[in-house]
Z-matrix of the N, CA and C atoms (Angstrom, degrees):
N
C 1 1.459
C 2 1.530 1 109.67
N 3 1.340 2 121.03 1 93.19
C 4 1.064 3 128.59 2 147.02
C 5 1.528 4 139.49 3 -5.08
N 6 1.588 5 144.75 4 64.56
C 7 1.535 6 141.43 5 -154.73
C 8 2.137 7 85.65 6 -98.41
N 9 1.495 8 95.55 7 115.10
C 10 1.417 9 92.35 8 172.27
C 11 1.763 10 106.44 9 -102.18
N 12 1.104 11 137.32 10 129.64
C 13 1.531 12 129.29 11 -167.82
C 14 1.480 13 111.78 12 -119.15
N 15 1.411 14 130.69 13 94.01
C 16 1.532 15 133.40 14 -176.39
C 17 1.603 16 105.01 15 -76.13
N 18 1.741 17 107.18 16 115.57
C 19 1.388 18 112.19 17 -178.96
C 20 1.117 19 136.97 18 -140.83
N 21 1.095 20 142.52 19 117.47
C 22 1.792 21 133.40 20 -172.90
C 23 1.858 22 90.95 21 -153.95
N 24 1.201 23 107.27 22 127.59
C 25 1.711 24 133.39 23 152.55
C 26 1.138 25 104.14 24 -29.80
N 27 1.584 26 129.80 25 -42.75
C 28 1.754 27 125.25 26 -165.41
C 29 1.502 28 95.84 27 -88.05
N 30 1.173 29 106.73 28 137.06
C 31 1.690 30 125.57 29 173.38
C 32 1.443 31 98.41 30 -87.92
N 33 1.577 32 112.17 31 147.25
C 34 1.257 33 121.31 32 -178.32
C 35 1.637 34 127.66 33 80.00
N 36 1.427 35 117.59 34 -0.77
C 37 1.074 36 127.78 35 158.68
C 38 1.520 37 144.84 36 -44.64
N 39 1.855 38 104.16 37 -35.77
C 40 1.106 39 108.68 38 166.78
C 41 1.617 40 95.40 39 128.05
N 42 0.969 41 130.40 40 10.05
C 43 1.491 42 144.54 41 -148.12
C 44 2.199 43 108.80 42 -74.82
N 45 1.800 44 89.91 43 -51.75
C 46 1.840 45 94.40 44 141.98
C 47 1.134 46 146.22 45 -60.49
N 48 0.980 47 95.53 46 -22.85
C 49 2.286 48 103.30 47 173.74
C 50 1.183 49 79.60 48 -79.94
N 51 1.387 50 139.61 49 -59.29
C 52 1.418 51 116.56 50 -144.24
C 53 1.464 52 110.97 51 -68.26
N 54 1.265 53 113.79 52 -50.72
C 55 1.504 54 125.22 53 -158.12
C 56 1.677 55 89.30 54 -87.01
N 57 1.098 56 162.85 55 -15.95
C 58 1.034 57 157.09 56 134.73
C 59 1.765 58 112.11 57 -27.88
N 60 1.443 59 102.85 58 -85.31
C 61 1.460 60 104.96 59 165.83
C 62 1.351 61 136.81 60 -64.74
N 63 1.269 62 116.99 61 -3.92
C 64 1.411 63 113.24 62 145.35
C 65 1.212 64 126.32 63 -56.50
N 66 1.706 65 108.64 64 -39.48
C 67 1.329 66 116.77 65 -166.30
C 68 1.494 67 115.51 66 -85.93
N 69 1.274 68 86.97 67 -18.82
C 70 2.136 69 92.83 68 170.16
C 71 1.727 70 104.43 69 -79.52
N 72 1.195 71 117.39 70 -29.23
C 73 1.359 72 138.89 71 165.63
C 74 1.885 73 102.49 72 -35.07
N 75 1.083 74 111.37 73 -89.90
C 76 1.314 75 130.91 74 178.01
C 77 1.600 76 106.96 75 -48.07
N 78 1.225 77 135.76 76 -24.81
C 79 1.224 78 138.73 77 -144.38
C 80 1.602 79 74.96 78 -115.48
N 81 0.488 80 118.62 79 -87.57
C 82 1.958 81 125.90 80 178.44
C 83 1.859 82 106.16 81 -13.77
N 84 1.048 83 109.41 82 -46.24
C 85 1.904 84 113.06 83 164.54
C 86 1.365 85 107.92 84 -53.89
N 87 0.880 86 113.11 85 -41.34
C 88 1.740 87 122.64 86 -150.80
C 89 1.348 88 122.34 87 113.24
N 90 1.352 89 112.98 88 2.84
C 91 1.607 90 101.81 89 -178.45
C 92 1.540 91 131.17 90 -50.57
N 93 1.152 92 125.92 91 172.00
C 94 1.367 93 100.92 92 158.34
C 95 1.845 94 106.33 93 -124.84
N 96 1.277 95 102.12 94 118.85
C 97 1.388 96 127.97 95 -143.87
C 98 1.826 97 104.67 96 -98.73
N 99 1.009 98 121.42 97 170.98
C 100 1.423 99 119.88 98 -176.04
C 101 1.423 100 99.91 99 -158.08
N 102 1.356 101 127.98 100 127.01
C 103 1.562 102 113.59 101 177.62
C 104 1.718 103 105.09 102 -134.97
N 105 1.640 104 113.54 103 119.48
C 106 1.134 105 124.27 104 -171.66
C 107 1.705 106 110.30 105 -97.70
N 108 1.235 107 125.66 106 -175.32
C 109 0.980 108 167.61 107 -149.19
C 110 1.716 109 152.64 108 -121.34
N 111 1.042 110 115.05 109 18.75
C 112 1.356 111 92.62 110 -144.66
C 113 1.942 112 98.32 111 -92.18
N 114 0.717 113 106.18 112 19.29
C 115 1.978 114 107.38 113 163.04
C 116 1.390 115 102.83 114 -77.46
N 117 1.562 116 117.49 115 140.23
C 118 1.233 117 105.88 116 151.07
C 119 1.470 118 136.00 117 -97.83
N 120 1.086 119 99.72 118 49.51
C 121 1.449 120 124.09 119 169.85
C 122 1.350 121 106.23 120 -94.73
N 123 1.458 122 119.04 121 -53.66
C 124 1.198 123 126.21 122 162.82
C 125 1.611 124 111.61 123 86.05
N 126 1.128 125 102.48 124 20.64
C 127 2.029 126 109.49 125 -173.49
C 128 1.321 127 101.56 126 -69.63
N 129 1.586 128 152.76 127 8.40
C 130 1.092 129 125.79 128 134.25
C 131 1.489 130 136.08 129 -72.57
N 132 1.537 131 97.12 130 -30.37
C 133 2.206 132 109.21 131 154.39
C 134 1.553 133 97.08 132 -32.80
N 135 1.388 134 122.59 133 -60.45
C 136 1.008 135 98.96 134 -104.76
C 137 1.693 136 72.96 135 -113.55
N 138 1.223 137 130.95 136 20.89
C 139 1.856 138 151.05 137 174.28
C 140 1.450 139 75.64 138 -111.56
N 141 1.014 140 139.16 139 -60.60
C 142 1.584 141 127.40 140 -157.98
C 143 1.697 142 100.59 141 -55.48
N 144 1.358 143 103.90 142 -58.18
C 145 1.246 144 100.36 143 176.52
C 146 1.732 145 139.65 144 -45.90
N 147 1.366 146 91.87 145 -42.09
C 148 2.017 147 102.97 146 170.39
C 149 1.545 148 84.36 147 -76.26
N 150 0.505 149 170.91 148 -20.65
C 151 1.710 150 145.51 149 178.70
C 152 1.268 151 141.37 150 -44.94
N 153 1.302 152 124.78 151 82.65
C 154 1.045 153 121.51 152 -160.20
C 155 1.969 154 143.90 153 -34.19
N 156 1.022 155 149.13 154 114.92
C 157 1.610 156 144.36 155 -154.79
C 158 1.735 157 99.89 156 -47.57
N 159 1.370 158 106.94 157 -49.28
C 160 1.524 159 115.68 158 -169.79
C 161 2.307 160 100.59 159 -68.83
N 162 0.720 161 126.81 160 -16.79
C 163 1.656 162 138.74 161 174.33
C 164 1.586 163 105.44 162 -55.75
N 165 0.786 164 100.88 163 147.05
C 166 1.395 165 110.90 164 176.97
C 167 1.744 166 98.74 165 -62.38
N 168 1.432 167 118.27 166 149.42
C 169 1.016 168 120.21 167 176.13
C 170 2.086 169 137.29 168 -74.60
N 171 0.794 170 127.16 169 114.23
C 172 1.743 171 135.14 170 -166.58
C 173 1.576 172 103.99 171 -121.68
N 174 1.401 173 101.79 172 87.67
C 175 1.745 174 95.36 173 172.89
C 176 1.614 175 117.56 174 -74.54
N 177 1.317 176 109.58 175 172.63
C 178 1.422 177 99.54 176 169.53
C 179 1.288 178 113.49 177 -112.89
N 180 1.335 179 99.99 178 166.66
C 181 1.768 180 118.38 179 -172.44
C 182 1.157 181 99.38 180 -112.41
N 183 1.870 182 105.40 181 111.42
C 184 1.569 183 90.31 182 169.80
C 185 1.356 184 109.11 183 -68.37
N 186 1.891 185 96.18 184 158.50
C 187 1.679 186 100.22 185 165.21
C 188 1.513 187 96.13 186 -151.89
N 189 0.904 188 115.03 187 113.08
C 190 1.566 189 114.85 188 156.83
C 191 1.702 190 136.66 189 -81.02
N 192 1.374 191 105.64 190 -153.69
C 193 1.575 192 96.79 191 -170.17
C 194 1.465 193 114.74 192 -84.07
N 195 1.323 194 100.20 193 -32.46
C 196 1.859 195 125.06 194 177.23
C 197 1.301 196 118.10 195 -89.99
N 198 1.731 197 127.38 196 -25.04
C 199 1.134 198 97.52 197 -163.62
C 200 1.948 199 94.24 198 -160.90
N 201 1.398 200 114.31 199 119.05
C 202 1.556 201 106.32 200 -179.92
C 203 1.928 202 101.89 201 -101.58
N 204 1.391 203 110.45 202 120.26
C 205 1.276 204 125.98 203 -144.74
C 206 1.882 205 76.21 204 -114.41
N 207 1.926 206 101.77 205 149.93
C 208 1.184 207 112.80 206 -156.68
C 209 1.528 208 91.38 207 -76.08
N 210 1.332 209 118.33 208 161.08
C 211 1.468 210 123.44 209 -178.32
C 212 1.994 211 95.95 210 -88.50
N 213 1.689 212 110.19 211 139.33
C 214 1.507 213 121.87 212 167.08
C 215 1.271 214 113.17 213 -39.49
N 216 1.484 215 109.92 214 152.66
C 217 1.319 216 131.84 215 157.89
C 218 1.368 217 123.50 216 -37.60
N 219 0.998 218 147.45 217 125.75
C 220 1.292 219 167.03 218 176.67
C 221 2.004 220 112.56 219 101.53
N 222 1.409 221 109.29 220 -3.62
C 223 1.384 222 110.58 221 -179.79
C 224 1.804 223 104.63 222 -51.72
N 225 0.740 224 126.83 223 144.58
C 226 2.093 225 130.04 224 164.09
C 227 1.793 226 112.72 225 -120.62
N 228 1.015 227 107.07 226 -0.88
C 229 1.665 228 114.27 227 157.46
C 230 1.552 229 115.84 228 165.65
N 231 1.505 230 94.64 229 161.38
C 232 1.601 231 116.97 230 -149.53
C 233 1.602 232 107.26 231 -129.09
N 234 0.998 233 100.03 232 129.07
C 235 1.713 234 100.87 233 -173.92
C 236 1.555 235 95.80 234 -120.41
N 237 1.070 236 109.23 235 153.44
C 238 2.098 237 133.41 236 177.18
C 239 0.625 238 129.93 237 -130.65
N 240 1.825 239 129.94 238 118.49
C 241 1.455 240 110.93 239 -166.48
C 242 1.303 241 77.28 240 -121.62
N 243 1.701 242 102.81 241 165.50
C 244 1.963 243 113.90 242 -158.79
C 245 1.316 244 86.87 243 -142.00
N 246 2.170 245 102.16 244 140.08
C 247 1.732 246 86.08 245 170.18
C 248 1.988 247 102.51 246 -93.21
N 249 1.178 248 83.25 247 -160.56
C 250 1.227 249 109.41 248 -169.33
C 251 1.419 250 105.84 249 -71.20
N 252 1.694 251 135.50 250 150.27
C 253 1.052 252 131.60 251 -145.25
C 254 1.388 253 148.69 252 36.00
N 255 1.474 254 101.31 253 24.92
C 256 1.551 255 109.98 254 171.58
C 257 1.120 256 123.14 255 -41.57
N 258 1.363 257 105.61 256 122.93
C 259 1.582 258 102.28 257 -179.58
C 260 1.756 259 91.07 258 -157.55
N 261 1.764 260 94.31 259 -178.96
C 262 1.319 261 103.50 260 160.83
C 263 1.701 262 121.15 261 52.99
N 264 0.801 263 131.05 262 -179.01
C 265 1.623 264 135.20 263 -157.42
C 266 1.570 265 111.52 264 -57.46
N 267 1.452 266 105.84 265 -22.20
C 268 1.402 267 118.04 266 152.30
C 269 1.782 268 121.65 267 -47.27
N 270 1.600 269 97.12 268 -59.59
C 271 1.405 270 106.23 269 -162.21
C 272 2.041 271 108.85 270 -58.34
N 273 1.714 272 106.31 271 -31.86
C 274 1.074 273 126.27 272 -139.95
C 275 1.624 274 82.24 273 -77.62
N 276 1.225 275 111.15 274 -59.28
C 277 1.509 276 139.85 275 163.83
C 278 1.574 277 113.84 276 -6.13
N 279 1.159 278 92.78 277 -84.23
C 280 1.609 279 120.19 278 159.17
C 281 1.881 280 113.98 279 -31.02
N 282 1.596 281 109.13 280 -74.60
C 283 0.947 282 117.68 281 -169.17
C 284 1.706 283 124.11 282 -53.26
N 285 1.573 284 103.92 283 -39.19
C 286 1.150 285 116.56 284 179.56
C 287 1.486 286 130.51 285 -56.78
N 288 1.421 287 94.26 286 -41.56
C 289 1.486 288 120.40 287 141.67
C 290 1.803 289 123.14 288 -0.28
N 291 1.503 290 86.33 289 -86.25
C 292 1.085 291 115.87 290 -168.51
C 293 1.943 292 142.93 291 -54.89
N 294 1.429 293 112.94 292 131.58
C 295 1.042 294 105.96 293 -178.21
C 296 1.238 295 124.43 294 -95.78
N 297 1.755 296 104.09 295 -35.03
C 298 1.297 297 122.48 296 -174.80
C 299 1.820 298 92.13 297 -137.21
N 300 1.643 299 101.57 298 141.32
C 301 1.691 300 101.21 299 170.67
C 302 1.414 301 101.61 300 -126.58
N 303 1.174 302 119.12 301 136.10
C 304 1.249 303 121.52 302 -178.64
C 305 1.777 304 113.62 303 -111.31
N 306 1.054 305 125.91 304 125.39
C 307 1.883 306 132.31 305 -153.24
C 308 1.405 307 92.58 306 -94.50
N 309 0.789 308 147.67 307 89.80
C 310 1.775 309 130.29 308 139.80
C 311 1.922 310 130.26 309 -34.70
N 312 1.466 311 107.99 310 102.67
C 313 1.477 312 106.31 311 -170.39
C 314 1.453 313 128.42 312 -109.76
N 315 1.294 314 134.67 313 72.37
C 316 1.328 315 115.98 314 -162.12
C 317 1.240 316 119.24 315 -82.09
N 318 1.728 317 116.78 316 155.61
C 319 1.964 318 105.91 317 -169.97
C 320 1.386 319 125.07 318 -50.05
N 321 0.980 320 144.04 319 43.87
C 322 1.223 321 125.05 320 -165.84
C 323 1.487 322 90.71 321 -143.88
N 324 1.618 323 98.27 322 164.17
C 325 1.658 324 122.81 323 -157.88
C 326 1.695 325 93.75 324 -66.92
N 327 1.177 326 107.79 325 -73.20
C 328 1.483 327 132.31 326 173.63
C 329 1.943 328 101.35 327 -15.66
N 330 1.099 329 106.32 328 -64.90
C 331 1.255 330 109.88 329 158.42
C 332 1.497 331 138.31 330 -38.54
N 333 1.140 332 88.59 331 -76.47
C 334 1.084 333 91.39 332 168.94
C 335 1.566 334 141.47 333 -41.04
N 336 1.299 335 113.38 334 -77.15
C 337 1.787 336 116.07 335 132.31
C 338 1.391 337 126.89 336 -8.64
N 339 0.893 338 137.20 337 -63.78
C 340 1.317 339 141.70 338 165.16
C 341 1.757 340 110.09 339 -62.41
N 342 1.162 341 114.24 340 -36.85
C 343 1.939 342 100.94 341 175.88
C 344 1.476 343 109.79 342 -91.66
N 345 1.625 344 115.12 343 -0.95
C 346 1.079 345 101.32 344 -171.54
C 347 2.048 346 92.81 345 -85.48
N 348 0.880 347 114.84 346 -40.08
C 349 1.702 348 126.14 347 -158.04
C 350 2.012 349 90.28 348 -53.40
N 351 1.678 350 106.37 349 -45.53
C 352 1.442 351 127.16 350 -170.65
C 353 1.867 352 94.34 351 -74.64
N 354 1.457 353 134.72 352 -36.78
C 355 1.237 354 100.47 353 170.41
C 356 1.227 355 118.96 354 -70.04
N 357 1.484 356 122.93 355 -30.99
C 358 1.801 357 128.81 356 -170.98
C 359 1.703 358 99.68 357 -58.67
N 360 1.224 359 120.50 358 -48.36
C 361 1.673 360 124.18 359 170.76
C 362 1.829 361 97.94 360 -37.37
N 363 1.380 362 112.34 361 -81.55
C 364 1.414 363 113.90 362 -165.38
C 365 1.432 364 108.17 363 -28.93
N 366 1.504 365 110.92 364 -63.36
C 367 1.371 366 119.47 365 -147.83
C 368 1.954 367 91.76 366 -68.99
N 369 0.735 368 136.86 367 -28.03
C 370 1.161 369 136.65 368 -174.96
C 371 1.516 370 126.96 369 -90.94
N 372 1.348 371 96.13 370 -4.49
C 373 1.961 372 105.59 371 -179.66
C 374 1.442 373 91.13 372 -84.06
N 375 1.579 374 104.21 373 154.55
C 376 1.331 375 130.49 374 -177.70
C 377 1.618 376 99.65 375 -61.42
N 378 1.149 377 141.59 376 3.33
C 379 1.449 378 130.16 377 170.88
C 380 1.775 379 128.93 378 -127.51
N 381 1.627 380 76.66 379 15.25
C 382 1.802 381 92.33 380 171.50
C 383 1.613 382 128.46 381 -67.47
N 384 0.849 383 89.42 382 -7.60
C 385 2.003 384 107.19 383 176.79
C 386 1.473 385 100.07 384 -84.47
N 387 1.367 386 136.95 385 -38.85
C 388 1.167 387 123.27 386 -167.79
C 389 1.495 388 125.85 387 -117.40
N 390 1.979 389 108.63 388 1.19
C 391 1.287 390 119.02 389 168.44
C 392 1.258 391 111.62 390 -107.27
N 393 1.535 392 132.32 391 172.67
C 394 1.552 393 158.60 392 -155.89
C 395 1.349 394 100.43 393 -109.00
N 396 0.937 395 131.61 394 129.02
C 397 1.324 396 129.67 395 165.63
C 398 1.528 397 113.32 396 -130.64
N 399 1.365 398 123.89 397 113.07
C 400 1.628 399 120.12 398 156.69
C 401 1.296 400 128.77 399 -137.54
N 402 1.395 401 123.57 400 168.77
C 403 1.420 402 120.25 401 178.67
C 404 1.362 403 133.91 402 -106.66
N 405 1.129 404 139.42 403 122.36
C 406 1.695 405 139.95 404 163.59
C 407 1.297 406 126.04 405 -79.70
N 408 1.064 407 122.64 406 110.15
C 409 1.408 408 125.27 407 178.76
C 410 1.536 409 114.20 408 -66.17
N 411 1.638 410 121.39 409 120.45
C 412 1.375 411 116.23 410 -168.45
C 413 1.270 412 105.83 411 -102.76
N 414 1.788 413 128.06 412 149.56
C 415 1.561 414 118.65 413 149.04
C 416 1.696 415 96.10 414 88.35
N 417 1.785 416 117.89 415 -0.88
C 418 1.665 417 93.79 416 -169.30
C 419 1.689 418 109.15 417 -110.83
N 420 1.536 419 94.93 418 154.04
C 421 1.433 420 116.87 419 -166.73
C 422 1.465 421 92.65 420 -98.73
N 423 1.128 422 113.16 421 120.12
C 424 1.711 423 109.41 422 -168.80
C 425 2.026 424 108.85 423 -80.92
N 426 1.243 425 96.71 424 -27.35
C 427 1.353 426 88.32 425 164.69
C 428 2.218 427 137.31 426 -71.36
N 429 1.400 428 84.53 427 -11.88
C 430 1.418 429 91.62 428 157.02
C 431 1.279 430 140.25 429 -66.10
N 432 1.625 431 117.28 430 160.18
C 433 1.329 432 105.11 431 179.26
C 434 1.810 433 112.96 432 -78.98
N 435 1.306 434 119.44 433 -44.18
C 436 1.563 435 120.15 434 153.02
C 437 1.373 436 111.84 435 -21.88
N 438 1.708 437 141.86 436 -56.00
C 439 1.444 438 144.88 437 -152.55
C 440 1.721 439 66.16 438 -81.01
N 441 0.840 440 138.94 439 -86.06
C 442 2.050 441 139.71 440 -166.60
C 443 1.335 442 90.33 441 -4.70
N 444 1.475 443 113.61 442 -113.41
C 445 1.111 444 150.95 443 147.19
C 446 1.997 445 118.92 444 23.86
N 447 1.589 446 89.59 445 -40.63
C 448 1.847 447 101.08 446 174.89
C 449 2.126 448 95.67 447 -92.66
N 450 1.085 449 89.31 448 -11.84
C 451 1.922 450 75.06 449 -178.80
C 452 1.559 451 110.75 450 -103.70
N 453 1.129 452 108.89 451 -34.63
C 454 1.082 453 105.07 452 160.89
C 455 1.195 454 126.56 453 -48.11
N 456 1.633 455 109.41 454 -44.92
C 457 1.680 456 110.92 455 159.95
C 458 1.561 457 136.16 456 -47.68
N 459 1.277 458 87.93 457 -49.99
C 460 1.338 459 99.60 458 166.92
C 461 1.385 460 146.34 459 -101.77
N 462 1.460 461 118.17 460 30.14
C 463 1.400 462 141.58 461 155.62
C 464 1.026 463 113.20 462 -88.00
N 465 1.516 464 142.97 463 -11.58
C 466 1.658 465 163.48 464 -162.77
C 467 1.567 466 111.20 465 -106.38
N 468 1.502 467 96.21 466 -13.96
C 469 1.815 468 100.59 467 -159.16
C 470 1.711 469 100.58 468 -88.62
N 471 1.654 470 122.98 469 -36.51
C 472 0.986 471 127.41 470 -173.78
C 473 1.588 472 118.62 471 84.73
N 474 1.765 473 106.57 472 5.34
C 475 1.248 474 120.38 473 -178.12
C 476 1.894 475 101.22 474 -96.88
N 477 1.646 476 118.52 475 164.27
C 478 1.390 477 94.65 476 144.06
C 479 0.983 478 149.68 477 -160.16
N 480 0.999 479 123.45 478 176.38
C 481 1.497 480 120.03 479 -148.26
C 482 1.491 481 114.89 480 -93.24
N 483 1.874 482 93.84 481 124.05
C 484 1.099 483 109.52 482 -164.35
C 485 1.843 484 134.24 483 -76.09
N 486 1.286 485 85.31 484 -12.06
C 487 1.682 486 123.29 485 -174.40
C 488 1.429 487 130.12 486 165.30
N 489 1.353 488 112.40 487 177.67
C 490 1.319 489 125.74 488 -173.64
C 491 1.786 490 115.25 489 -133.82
N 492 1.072 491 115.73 490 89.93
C 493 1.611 492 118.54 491 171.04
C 494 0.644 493 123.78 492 -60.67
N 495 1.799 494 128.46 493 142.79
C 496 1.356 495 117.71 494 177.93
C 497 1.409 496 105.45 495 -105.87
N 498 1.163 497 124.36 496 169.47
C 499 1.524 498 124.24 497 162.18
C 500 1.899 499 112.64 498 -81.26
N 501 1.644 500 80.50 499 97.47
C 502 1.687 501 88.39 500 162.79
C 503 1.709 502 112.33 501 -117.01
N 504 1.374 503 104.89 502 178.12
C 505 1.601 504 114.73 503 -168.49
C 506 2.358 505 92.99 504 -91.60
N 507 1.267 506 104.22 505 -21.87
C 508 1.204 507 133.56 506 -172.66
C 509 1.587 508 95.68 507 -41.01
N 510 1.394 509 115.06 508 -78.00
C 511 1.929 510 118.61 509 178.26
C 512 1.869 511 111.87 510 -42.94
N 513 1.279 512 111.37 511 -37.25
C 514 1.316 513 134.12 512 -162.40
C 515 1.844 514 90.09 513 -75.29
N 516 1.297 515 126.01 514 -68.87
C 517 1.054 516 131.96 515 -148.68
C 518 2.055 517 94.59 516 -74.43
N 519 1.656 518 89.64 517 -58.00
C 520 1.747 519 85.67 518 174.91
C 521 1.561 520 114.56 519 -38.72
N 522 1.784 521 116.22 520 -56.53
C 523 1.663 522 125.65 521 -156.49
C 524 1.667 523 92.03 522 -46.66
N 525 1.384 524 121.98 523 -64.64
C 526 1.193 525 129.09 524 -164.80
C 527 1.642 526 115.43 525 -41.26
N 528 1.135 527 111.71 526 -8.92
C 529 1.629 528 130.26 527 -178.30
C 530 1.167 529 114.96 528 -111.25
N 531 1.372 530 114.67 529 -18.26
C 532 1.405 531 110.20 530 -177.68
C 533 1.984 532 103.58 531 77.10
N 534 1.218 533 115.59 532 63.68
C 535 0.965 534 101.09 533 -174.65
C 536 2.124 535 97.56 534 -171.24
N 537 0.761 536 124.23 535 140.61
C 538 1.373 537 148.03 536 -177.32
C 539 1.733 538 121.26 537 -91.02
N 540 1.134 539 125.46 538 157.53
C 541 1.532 540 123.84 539 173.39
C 542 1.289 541 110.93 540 -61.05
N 543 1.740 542 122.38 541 -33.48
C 544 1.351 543 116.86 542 179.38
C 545 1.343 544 113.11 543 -79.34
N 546 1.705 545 138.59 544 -1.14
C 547 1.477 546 126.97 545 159.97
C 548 1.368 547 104.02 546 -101.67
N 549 1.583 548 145.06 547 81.09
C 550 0.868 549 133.11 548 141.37
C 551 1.720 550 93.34 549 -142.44
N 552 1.441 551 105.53 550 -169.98
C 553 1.526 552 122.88 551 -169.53
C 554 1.727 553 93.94 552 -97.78
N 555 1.784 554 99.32 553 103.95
C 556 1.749 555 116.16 554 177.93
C 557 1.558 556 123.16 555 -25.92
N 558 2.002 557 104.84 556 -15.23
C 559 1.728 558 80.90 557 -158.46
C 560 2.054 559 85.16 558 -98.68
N 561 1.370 560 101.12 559 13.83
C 562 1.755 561 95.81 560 171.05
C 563 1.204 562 127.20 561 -58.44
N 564 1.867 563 92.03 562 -58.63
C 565 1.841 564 97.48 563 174.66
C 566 1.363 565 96.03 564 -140.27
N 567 1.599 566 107.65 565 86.12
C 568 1.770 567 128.73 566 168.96
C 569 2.081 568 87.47 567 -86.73
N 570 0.542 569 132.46 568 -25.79
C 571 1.917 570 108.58 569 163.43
C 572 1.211 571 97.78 570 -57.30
N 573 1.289 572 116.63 571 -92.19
C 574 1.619 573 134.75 572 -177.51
C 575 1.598 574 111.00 573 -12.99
N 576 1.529 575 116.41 574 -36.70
C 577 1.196 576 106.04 575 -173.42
C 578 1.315 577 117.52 576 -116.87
N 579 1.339 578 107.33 577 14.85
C 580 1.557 579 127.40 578 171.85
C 581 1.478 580 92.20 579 -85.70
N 582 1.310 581 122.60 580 -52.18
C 583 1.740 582 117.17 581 -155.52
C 584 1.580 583 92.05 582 -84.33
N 585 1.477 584 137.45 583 29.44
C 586 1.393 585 147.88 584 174.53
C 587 0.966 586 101.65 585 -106.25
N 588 1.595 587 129.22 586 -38.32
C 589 1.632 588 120.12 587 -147.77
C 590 1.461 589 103.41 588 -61.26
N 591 1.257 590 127.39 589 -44.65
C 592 1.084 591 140.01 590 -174.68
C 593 1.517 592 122.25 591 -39.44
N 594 1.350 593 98.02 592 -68.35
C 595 1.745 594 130.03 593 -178.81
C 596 2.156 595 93.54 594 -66.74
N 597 1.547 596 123.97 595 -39.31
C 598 1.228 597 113.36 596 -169.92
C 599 1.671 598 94.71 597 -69.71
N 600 0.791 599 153.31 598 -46.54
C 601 2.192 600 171.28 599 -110.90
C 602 1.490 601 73.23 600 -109.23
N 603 1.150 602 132.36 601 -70.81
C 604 1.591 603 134.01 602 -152.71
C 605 1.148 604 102.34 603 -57.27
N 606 1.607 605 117.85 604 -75.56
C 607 1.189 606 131.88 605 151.74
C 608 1.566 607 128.13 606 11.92
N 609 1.641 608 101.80 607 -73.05
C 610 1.322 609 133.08 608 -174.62
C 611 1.830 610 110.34 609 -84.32
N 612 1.236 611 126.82 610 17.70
C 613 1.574 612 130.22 611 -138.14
C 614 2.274 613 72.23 612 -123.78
């Protein structure tokens, strides 16, 4: 059983689109999928909740503040969404978890800096030998000097990179429905799910 865990210390990264649409991702095979929580913000509850009955199915994983409890028998993969500033007995928690971690990166310095300190953590926890680690670039316009600037970053890391998102209204308009790029009809957002193929192969690996 597959635990996929979307994570970066910087808040506002994009960290719910991801682990959201991963999980419509998996749900779209047929899996039978479970998607947890551990922010207490809790904005995947609460995407779980707009979700439509007729949607492919996305249970939830409880997770509370103290304690992320193993998901039931018959689950076949597990998605995690993490808030912002993971750290500490939390982070360890989380990590151990994990099979695959997926980084959320948007262009900017601020960013950057801050995910770089959070990849040196990964690579160095006692369970880095046996989990996946890669990154998606969120929000970038590749013709910018920022889209420069994030690859350059990340050709240095030795991690890789699984894709590049663009900023569409597309995640925004689906979330509000409770619904992902993988429940609608492909020729809606064939960009959107071109700059996936990448990140789905990993995924699917």
């Amino acid at each position: 059983m597959p635990v996929v865990v979307v994570a970066n210390p910087k808040g506002g990264v994009g960290k719910t689109t991801l682990a959201t649409n991963v999980a419509g991702y998996f749900a779209s095979k047929g899996h039978s999928v479970m998607l947890g929580d551990a922010d207490r913000q809790q904005s995947t509850r609460l995407w779980l909740g707009l979700r439509p009955p007729a949607a492919r199915p996305v249970a939830t994983w409880e997770v509370n503040a103290d304690l992320i409890v193993k998901p039931p028998k018959g689950t076949t993969h597990v998605v995690l969404d993490t808030p912002g500033g993971l750290h500490g007995w939390r982070f360890n928690d989380v990590i151990k978890l994990a099979d695959k971690v997926i980084v959320p990166l948007q262009p900017s310095v601020f960013d950057i800096f801050a995910t770089r300190s959070f990849l040196d953590q990964l690579a160095e926890h006692r369970h880095a030998g046996r989990m996946q680690v890669g990154i998606v670039g969120m929000r970038v316009d590749a013709r910018t000097l920022a889209a420069d600037k994030l690859r350059d970053f990340v050709e240095h890391l030795g991690l890789p990179v699984l894709g590049y998102l663009r900023d569409t209204q597309n995640y925004i308009h689906l979330a509000a429905r409770g619904l992902t790029l993988f429940d609608v009809a492909p020729g809606r957002v064939e960009k959107d799910l071109a700059q996936w193929e990448g990140l789905c192969r990993w995924l699917d690996n």
